[in-house]
C-alpha positions in Angstrom: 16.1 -24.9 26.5 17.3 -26.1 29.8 15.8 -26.0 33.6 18.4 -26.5 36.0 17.2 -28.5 39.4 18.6 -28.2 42.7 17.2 -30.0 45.7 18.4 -28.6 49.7 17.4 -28.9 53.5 18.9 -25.1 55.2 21.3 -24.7 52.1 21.3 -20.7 52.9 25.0 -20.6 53.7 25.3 -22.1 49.9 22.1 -21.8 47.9 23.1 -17.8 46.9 26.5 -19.0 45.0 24.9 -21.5 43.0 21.8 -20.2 41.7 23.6 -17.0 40.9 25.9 -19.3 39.0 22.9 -20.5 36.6 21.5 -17.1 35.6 22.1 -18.3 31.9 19.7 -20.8 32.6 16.1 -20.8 31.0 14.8 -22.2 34.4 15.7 -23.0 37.9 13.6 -25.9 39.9 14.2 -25.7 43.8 12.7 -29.1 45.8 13.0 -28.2 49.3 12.5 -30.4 51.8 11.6 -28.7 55.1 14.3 -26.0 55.1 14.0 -24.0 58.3 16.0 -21.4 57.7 15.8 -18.5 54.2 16.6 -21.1 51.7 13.6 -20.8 49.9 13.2 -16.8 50.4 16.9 -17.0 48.5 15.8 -19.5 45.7 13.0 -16.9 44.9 14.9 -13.6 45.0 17.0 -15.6 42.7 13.8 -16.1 40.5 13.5 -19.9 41.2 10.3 -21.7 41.3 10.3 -23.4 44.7 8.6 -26.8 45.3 7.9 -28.3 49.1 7.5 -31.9 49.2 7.9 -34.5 51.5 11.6 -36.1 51.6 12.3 -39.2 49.8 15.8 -39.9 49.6 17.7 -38.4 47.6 17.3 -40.6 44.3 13.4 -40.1 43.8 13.7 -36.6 45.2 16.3 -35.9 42.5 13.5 -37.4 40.0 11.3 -35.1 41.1 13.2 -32.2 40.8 13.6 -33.1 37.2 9.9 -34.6 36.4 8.6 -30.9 37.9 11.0 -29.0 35.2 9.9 -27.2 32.4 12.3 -28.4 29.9 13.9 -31.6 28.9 17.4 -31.0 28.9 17.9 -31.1 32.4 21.3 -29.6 35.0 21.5 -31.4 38.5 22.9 -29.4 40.7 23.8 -29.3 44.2 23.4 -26.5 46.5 27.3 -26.2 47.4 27.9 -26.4 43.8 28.7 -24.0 41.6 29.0 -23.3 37.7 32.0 -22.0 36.0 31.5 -19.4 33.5 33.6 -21.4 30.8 31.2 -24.5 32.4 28.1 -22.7 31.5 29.4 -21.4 28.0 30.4 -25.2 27.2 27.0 -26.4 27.8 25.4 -24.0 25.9 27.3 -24.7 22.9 26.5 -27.9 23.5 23.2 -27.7 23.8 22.8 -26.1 20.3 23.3 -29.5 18.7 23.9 -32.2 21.4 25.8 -35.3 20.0 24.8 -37.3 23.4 22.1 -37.6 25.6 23.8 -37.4 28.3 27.1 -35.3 30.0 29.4 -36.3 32.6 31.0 -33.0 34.3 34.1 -33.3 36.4 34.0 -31.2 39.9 37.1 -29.5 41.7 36.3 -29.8 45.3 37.4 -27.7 47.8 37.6 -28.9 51.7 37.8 -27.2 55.1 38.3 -24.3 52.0 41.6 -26.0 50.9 41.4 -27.6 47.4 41.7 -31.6 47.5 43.4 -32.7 44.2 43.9 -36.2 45.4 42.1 -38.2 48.0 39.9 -40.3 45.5 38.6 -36.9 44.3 40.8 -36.2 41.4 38.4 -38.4 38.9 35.1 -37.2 40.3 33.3 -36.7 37.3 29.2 -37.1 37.8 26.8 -37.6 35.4 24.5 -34.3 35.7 23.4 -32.6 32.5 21.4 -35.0 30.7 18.0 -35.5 28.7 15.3 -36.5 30.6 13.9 -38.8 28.2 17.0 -41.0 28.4 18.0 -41.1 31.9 16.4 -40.8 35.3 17.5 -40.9 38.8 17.7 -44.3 40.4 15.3 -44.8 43.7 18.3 -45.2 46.3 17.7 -43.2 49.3 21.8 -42.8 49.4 24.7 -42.5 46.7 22.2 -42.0 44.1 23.2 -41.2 40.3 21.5 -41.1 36.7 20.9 -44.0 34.7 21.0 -43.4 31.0 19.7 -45.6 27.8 23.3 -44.4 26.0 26.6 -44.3 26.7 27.0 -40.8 28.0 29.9 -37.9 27.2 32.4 -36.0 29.0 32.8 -32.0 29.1 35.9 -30.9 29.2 35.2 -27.5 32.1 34.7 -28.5 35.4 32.0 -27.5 38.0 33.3 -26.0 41.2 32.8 -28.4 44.6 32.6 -26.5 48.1 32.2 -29.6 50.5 32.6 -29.2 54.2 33.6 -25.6 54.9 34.4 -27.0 58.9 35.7 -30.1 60.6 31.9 -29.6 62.5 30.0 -29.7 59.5 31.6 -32.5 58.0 30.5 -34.6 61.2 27.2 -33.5 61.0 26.8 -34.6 57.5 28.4 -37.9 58.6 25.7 -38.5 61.4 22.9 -38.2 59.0 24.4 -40.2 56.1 25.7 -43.0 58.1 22.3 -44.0 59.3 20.9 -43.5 55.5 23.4 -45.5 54.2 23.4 -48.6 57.0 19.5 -48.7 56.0 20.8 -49.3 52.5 22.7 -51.9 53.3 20.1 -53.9 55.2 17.9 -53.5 52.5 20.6 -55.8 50.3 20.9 -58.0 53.5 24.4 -57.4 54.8 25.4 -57.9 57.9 28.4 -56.9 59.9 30.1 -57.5 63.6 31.8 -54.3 65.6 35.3 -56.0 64.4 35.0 -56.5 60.6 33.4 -52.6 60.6 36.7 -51.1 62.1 38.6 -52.7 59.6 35.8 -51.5 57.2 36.9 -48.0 57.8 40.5 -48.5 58.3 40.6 -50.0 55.1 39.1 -46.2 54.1 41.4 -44.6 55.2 44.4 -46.4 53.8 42.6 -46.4 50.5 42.2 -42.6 50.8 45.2 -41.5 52.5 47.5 -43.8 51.0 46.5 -45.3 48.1 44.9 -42.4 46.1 47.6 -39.9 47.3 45.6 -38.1 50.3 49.1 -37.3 52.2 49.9 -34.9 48.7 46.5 -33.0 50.1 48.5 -32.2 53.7 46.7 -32.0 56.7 43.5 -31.4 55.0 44.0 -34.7 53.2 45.0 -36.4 56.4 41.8 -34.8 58.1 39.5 -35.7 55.5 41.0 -39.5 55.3 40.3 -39.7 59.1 37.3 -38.4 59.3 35.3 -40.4 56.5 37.2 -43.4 57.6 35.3 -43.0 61.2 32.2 -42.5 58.9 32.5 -45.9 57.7 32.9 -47.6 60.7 29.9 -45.6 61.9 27.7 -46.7 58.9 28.8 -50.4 59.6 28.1 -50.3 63.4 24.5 -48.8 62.6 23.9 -52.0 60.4 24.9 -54.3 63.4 22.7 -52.2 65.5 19.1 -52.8 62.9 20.1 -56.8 62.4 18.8 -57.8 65.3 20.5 -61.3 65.2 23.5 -60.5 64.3 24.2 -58.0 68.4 23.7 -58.8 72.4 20.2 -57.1 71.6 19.0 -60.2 70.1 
């Protein structure tokens, strides 16, 4: 038995694909946090059980998610994900007599709807099916990811990716990310200068552009490379901005 989980914010433009990609599923937990638009009027005409609580990064509202599902063999899923068919048939097999605790699933990400093969995305592979009993979702508000008890395994299909659809949305994730992830860095007392976070996000996007191939991904690679390089240096700046010592506030 398995209950996939899928937390959103307005994920109507997405939320349809996915959850009519987990049909197979026993069970299908939506944790919405404050969507304003038909998220949750999809996630039920879809037959999900919808849950409304407060936002708490996404780690322990990830934990939620799976603490409120029915089952423990758990499927983490995001809302611009989607399950393959030969995905969903793996797992199931799987699931008849799992020989780990835990399953890693590799995604194929698309981008500006162009797929990105290189970039620093070819390895992506996160840890999403798993048992409850032997992993959980860390508490980090940002970047967060399951913790097992055992070494986890690999499935070989992949899980379909579709990330920014538009240069604009890609910003707007960027705005409300960078300040998440600057409050995670003060929390492990870093500290930065306007200088060293430039270099912080040209060093991004020679890593991504260069280094892990991005230029074989053409203009979307470039665009992508550019773009999250700028969301580094924003992250950065925001950290000098809260340490109050370390800018002309102070």
């Amino acid at each position: 038995m398995l209950s996939a989980v899928i937390i959103t914010k307005n994920e109507e433009h997405n939320i349809g694909r996915c959850l009519k990609s987990l049909g197979w599923a026993d069970e299908i937990v939506v944790v919405d946090s404050g969507s304003t638009d038909r998220t949750m009027e999809v996630a039920r005409e879809y037959g999900a059980r919808v849950i409304k609580p407060p936002w708490l990064g996404f780690g322990k509202t990830k934990q939620l998610a799976v603490d409120a599902a029915s089952h423990d063999w758990v499927l983490s899923i995001d809302a611009d994900e989607e399950v393959s068919v030969h995905l969903a048939l793996e797992i199931m097999v799987i699931l008849e007599a799992p020989r780990k605790q835990g399953y890693r699933i590799a995604r194929r990400s698309n981008y500006l709807d162009r797929p990105v093969r290189f970039s620093g995305w070819r390895n992506d592979a996160p840890l999403r099916l798993f048992n409850r009993n032997h992993g959980r979702f860390n508490g980090k508000i940002l970047h967060e990811s399951v913790e097992m008890d055992s070494k986890p395994g690999k499935i070989s299909s992949h899980m379909r990716h579709y990330t920014y659809p538009t240069i604009s949305s890609h910003f707007e994730k960027i705005g409300s990310y960078s300040g998440l992830g600057a409050k995670q860095l003060l929390e492990k007392g870093k500290k930065t200068n306007p200088v060293f976070a430039s270099l912080r996000g040209l060093g991004r996007f020679i890593k991504m552009y260069l280094l892990k191939l991005g230029f074989l991904d053409g203009k979307e690679g470039f665009i992508l490379a550019v773009i999250s390089s700028f969301g580094v240096t924003l992250k950065y700046l925001q950290l000098w901005e809260l340490n109050p010592r370390e800018n002309h506030h102070a």
